[in-house]
C-alpha positions as CSV (number, residue, x, y, z in Angstrom):
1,X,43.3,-102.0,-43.0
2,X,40.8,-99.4,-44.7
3,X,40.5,-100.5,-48.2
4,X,40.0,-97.8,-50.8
5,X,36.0,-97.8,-51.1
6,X,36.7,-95.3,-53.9
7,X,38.2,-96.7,-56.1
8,X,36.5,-100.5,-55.5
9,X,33.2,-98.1,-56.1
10,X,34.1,-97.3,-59.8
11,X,35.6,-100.5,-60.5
12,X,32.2,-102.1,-59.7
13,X,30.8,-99.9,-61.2
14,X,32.8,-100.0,-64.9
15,X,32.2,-104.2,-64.6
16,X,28.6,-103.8,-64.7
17,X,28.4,-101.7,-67.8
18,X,25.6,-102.3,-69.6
19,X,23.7,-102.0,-66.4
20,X,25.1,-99.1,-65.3
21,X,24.5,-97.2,-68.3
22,X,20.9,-98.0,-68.8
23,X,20.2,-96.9,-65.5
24,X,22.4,-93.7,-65.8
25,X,19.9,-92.5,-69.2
26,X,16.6,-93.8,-67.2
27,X,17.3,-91.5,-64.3
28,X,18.4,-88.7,-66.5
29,X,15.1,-88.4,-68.4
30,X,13.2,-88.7,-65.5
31,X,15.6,-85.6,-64.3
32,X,15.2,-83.4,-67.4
33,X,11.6,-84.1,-67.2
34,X,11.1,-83.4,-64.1
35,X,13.2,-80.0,-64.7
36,X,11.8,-79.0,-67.8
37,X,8.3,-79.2,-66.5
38,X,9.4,-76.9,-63.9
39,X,11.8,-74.7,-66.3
40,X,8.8,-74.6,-68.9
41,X,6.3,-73.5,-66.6
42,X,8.4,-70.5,-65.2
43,X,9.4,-69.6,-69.1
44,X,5.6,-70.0,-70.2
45,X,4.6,-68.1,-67.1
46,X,7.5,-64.9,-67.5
47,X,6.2,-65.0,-71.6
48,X,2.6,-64.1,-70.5
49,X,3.5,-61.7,-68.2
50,X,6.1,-59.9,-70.2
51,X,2.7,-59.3,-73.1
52,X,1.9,-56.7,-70.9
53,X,4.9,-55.1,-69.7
54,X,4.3,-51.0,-68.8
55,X,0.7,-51.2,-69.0
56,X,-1.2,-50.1,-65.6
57,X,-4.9,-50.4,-66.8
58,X,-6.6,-52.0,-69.3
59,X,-10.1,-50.7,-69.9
60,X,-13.1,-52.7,-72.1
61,X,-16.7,-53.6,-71.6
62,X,-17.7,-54.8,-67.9
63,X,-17.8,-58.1,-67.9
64,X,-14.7,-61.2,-66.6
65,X,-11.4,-59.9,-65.8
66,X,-9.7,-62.8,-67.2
67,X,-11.5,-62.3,-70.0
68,X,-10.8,-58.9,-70.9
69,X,-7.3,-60.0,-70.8
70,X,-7.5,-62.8,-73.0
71,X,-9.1,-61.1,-75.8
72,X,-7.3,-57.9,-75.4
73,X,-3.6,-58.7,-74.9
74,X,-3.6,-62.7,-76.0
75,X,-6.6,-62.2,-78.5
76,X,-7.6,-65.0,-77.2
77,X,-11.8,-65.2,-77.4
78,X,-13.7,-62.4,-78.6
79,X,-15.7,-59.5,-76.6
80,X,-18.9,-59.6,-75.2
81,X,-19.5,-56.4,-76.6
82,X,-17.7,-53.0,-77.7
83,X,-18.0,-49.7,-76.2
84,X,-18.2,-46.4,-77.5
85,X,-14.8,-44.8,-78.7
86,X,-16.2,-41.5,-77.2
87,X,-16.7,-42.7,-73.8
88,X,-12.9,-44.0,-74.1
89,X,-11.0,-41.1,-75.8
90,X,-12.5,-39.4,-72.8
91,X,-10.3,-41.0,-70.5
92,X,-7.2,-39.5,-71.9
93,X,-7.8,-36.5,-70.9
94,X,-8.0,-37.6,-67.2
95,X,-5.4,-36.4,-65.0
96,X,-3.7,-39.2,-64.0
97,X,-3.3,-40.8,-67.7
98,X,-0.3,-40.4,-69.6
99,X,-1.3,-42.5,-73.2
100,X,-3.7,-44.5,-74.2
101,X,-3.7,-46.6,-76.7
102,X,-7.4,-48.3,-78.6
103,X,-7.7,-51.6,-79.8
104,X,-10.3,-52.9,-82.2
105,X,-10.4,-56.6,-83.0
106,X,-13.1,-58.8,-85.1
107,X,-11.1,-59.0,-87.9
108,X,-8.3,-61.6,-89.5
109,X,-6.0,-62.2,-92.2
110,X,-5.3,-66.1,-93.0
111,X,-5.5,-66.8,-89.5
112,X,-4.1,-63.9,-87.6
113,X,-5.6,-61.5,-86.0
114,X,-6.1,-58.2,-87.4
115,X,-5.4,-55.5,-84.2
116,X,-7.1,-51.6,-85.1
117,X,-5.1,-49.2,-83.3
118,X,-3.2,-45.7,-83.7
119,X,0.2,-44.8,-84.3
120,X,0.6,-44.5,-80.5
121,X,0.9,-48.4,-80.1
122,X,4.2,-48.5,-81.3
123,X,5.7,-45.7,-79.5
124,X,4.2,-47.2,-75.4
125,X,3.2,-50.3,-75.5
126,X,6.4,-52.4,-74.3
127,X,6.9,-56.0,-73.8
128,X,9.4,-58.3,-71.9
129,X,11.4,-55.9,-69.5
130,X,10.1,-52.3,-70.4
131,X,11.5,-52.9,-73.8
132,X,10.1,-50.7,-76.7
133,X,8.6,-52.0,-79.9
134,X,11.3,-52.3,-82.6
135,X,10.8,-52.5,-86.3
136,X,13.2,-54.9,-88.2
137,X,11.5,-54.1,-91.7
138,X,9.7,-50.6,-92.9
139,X,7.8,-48.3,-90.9
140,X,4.5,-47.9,-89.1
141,X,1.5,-47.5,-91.0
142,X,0.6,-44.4,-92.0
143,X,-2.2,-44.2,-94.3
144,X,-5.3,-45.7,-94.7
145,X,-4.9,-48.7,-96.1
146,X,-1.5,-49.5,-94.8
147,X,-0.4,-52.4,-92.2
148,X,2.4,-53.3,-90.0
149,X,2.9,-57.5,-89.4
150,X,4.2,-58.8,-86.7
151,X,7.5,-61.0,-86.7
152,X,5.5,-64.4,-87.1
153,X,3.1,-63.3,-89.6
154,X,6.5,-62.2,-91.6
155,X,7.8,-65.7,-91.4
156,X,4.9,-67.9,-91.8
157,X,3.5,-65.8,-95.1
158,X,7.3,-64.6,-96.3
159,X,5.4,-60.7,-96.0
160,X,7.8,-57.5,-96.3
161,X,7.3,-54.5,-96.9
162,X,5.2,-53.7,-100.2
163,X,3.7,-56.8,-99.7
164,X,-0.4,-56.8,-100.6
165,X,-2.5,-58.1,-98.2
166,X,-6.7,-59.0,-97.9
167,X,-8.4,-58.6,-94.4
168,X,-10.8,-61.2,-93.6
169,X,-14.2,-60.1,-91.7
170,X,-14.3,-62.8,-88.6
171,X,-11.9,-64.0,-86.8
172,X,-10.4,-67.6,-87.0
173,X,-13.3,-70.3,-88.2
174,X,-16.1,-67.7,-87.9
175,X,-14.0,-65.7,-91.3
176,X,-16.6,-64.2,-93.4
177,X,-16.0,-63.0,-96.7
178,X,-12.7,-61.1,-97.6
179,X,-12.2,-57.6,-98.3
180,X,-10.8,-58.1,-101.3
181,X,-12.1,-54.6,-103.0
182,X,-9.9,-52.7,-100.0
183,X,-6.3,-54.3,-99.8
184,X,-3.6,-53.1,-97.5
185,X,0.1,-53.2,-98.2
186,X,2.2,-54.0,-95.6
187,X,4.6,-51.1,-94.7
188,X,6.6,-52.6,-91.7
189,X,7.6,-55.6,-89.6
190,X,8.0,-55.4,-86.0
191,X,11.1,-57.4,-84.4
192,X,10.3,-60.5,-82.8
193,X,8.8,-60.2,-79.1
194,X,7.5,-63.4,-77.9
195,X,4.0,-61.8,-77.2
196,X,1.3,-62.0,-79.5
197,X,2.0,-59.2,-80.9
198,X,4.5,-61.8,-83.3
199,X,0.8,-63.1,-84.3
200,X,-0.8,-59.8,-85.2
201,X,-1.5,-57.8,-88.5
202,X,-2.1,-54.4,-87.3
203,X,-3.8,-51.0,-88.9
204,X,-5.4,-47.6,-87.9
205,X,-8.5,-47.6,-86.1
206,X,-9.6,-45.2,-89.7
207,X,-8.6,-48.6,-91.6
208,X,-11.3,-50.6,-89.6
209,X,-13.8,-48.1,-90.3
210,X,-13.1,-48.0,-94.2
211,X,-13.5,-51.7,-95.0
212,X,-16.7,-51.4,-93.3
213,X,-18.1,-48.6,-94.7
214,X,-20.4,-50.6,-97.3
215,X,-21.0,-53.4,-94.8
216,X,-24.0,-53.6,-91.9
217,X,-24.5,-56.6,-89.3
218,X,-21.6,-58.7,-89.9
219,X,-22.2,-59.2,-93.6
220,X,-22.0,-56.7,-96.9
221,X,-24.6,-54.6,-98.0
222,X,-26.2,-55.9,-101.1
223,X,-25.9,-53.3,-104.0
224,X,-23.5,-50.9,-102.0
225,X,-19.6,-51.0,-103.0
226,X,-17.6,-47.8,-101.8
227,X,-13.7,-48.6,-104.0
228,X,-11.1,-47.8,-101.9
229,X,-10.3,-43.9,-103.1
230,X,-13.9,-43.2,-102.3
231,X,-13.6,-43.9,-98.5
232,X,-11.9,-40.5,-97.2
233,X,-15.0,-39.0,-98.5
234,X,-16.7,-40.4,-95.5
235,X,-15.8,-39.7,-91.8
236,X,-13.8,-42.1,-90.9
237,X,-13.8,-41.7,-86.9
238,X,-13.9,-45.3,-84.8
239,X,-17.7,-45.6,-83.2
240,X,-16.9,-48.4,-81.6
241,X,-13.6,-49.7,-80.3
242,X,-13.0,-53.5,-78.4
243,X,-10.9,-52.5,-75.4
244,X,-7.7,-49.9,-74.3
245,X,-4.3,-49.9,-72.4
246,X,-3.4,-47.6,-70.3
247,X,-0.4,-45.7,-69.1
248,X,-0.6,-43.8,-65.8
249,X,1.5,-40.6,-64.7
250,X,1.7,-42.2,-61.6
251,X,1.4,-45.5,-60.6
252,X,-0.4,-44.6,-57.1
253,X,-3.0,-43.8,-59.3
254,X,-4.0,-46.9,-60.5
255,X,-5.9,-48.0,-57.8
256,X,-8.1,-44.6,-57.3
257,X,-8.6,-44.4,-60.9
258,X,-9.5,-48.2,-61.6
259,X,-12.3,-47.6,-58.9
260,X,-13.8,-44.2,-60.7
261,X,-13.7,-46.1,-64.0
262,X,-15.4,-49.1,-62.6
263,X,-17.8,-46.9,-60.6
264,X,-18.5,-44.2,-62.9
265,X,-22.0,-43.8,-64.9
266,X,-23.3,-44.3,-67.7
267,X,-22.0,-46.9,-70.1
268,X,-20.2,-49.6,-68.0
269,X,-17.0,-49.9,-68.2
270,X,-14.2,-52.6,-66.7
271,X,-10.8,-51.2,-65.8
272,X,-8.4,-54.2,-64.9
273,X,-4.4,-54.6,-63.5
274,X,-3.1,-57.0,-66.2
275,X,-0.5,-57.9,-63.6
276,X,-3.1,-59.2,-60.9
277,X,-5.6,-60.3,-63.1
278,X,-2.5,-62.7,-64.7
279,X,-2.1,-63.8,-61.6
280,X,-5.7,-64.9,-61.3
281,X,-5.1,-67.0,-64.6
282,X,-2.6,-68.6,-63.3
283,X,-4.2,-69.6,-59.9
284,X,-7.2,-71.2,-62.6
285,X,-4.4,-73.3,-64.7
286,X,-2.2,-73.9,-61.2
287,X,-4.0,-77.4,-61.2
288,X,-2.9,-78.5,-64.7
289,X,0.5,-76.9,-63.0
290,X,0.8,-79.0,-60.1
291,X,-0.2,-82.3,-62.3
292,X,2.4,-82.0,-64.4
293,X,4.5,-81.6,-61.7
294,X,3.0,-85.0,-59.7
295,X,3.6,-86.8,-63.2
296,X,7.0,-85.7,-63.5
297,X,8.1,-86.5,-59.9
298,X,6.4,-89.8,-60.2
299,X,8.5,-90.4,-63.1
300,X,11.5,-89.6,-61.0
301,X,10.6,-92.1,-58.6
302,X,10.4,-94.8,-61.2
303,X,14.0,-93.9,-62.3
304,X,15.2,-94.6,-59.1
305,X,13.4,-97.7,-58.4
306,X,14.9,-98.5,-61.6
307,X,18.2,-98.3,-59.6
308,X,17.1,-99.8,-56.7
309,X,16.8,-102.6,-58.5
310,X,19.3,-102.7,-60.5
311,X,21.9,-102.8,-57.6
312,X,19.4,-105.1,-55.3
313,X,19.4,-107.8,-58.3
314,X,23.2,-107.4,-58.8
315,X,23.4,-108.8,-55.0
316,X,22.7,-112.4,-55.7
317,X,25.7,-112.6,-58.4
318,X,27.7,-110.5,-56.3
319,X,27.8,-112.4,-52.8
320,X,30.8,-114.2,-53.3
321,X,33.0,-110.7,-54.3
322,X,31.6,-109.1,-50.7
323,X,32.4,-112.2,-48.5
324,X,36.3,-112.0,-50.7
325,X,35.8,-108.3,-49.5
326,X,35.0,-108.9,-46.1
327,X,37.8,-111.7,-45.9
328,X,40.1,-109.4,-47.0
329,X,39.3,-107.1,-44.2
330,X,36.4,-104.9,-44.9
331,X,33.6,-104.7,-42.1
332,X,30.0,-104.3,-42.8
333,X,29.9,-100.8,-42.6
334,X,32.7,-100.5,-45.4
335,X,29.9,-103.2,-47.7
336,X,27.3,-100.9,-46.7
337,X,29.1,-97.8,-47.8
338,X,30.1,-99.4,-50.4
339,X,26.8,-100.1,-51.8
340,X,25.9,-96.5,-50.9
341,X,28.3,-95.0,-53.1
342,X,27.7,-96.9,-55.9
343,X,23.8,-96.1,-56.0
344,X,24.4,-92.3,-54.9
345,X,27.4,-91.8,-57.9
346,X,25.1,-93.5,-60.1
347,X,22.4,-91.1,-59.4
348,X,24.7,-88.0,-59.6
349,X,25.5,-89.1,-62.9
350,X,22.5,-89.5,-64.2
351,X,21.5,-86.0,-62.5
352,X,24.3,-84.5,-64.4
353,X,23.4,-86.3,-67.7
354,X,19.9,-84.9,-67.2
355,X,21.2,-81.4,-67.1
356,X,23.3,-81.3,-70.0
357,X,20.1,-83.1,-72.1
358,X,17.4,-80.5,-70.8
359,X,20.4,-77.8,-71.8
360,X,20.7,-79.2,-75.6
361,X,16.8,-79.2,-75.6
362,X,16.1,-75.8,-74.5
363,X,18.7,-74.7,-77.1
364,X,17.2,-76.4,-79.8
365,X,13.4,-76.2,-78.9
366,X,13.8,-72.5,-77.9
367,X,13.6,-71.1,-81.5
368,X,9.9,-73.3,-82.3
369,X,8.7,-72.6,-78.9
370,X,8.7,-69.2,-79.7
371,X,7.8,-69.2,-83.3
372,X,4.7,-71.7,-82.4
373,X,3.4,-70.7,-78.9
374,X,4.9,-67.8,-78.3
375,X,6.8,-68.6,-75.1
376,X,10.4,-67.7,-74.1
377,X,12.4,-70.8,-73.4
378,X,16.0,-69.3,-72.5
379,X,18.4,-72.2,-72.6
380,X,20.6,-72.3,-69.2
381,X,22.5,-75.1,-67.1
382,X,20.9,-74.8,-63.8
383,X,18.8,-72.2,-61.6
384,X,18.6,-72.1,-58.0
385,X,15.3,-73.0,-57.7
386,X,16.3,-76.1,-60.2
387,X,19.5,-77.0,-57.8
388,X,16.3,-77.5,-55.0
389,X,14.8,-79.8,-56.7
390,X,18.0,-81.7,-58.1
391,X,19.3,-81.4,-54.2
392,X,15.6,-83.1,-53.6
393,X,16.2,-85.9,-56.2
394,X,19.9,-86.5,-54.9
395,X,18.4,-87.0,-51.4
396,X,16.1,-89.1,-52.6
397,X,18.5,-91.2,-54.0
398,X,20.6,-91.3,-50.9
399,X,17.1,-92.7,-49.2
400,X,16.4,-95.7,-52.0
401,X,20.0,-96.6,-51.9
402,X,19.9,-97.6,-48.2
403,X,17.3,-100.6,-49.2
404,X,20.8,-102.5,-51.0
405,X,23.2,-101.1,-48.9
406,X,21.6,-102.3,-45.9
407,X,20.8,-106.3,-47.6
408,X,24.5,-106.4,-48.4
409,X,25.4,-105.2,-44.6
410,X,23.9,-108.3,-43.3
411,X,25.1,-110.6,-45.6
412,X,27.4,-112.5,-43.4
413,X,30.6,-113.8,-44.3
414,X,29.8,-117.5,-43.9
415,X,26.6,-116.7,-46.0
416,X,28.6,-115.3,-48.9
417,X,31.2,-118.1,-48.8
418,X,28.5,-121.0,-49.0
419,X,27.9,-122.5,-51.9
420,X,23.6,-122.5,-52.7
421,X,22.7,-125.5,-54.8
């Protein structure tokens, strides 16, 4: 007679408890580690490359690729040096370029950086999927001494619109002495984006010029102050700008013009694909990548040698209820599936729990990773690419289970009837 292995699987199962529930959490951790590091990794990677979404050149000083990207789109490091805003306005005018757009970074408020550029930024640069720039708050600046703040900047400092601000000259710990004689007022805030553009206080390229009018090598000029309705007196023109984006008429275009900038005389220039050179970035962190992965699959396989054990010490107190088993009928391969069953439900369980916890994180860490680091964590069940790596665990499982299943299939029935002294 076949006895139900079913239903003797869950009753064993719901008489070990305490047991079964400690191992159930210890392989779902393990689990939504092991996913999350993979989840986090694809979100972190899709936030970096949405910062640069509809850009097809970025052009600044010759120098690293990478690091024209860092400091230009993550303003992360600072440039080598500038080059002239003549030699870059003359690229717009080029044939193949639709906008352009000037940046001009050095400069901070209260930790953020402060990003010169023209009114064009807001109506081409795009982040995430094409999406345009969107103000929640105001307008873009329009005068001199006027600012737009990023969705962060808003939070953190409680800014709106009419808000007075103070530019810092320096960026982060290097922050020189304030501006304090030329304050802005902030006349927008831009919706959240997940770029660091949230981080950003930006102005006109004429605003950069003005609050350096009465200064000379990094520092103020002793004896000189220019107040603030004094500056349009002065031509206000950028000589200098950091880096540019791009925007191309065509996009088989990038290629042959990225060549002629990179080639041309004169000052050198660097014209870079942000999309490729990301991908460069990443190949540099992939390491760290693959780390956290070996940490997190290592932690998987100490959740299920947690089960393994579990069941293979349960063996000893459970020898006389499989010889009553096999009395009663069952043959060693209904003990070994049996055992099977038990280990493999366990670990589905436990995969499942996993799940669901890694779900309830995402939704509640989504809002601080964003506000804090700027990536996109979208909370979600399961992904294919997740469902490989939970099929992976699951076999896995299967595997480490056959090390119990197979000591309780030769566990004869005169051994499991004897009484051990």
């Amino acid at each position: 007679m076949r006895l139900p292995l079913w239903h003797l699987t869950l009753a064993s199962i719901r008489n070990r408890g305490l047991a079964t529930v400690l191992t159930v959490i210890a392989i779902a951790l393990s689990v939504a580690l092991l996913l999350g590091v993979e989840r986090l990794r694809n979100d972190a990677r899709a936030s970096f490359a949405n910062s640069v979404s509809g850009t097809d050149l970025i052009v600044g000083a010759r120098g690293g690729p990478v690091s024209l990207l860092l400091y230009s789109v993550f303003h992360i490091g600072d440039a080598t040096q500038d080059v002239s805003a003549a030699r870059i306005e003359a690229l717009r005018t080029h044939k193949d370029v639709a906008w352009l757009v000037p940046l001009s970074l050095g400069d901070s408020h209260r930790g953020y950086r402060v990003v010169g550029t023209t009114a064009d930024f807001f109506a081409h640069v795009q982040t995430g999927d094409r999406q345009p720039l969107r103000f929640t708050a105001g307008r873009a600046f329009d005068g001199v001494f006027e600012a737009v703040i990023g969705a962060e900047v808003a939070d953190a400092l409680g800014y709106a619109p009419g808000a007075k601000i103070v530019l810092s000259h320096g960026a982060g710990d290097f922050a020189a002495a304030e501006h304090a004689d030329k304050p802005f007022t902030v006349t927008g805030v831009l919706a959240r984006t997940g770029t660091p553009i949230d981080r950003s206080v930006l102005v006109s390229l004429a605003a950069i010029e003005a609050i350096h009018l009465d200064w000379q090598g990094g520092s103020r000029i002793p004896g000189v102050e220019i107040p603030p309705q004094f500056v349009q007196k002065f031509d206000l023109s950028p000589k200098r700008v950091t880096a540019a984006l791009i925007g191309l008429e065509r996009r088989s275009a990038v290629f042959r013009l990225q060549r002629e900038i990179n080639t041309s005389p004169g000052e050198p220039l660097m014209a870079i694909l942000p999309g490729v050179t990301l991908d460069e970035l990443w190949r540099i962190v992939g390491g760290v990548e693959r780390a956290l992965l070996a940490v997190s699959a290592f932690v998987v396989a100490v959740g299920l040698a947690g089960l393994v054990a579990t069941v293979v010490s349960s063996l000893s107190a459970r020898r006389r209820e499989l010889a009553i088993l096999r009395a009663l009928g069952a043959g060693p391969g209904d003990v070994f599936m049996l055992l099977l069953l038990e280990s493999v439900l366990l670990a589905l369980a436990g995969s499942g729990l996993g799940v669901l916890v890694l779900w309830a994180l995402s939704a509640g860490l989504s809002p601080w990773l964003m506000a804090q680091h700027g990536v996109q964590l979208v909370p979600r069940l399961i992904t294919p690419n997740e469902l490989m790596w939970l099929a992976a665990v699951l076999g896995a499982a299967v595997l480490a289970s056959l090390v119990p299943a197979l000591r309780a299939y030769r566990y004869s029935l005169a051994d499991g009837m004897t009484v051990r002294l």
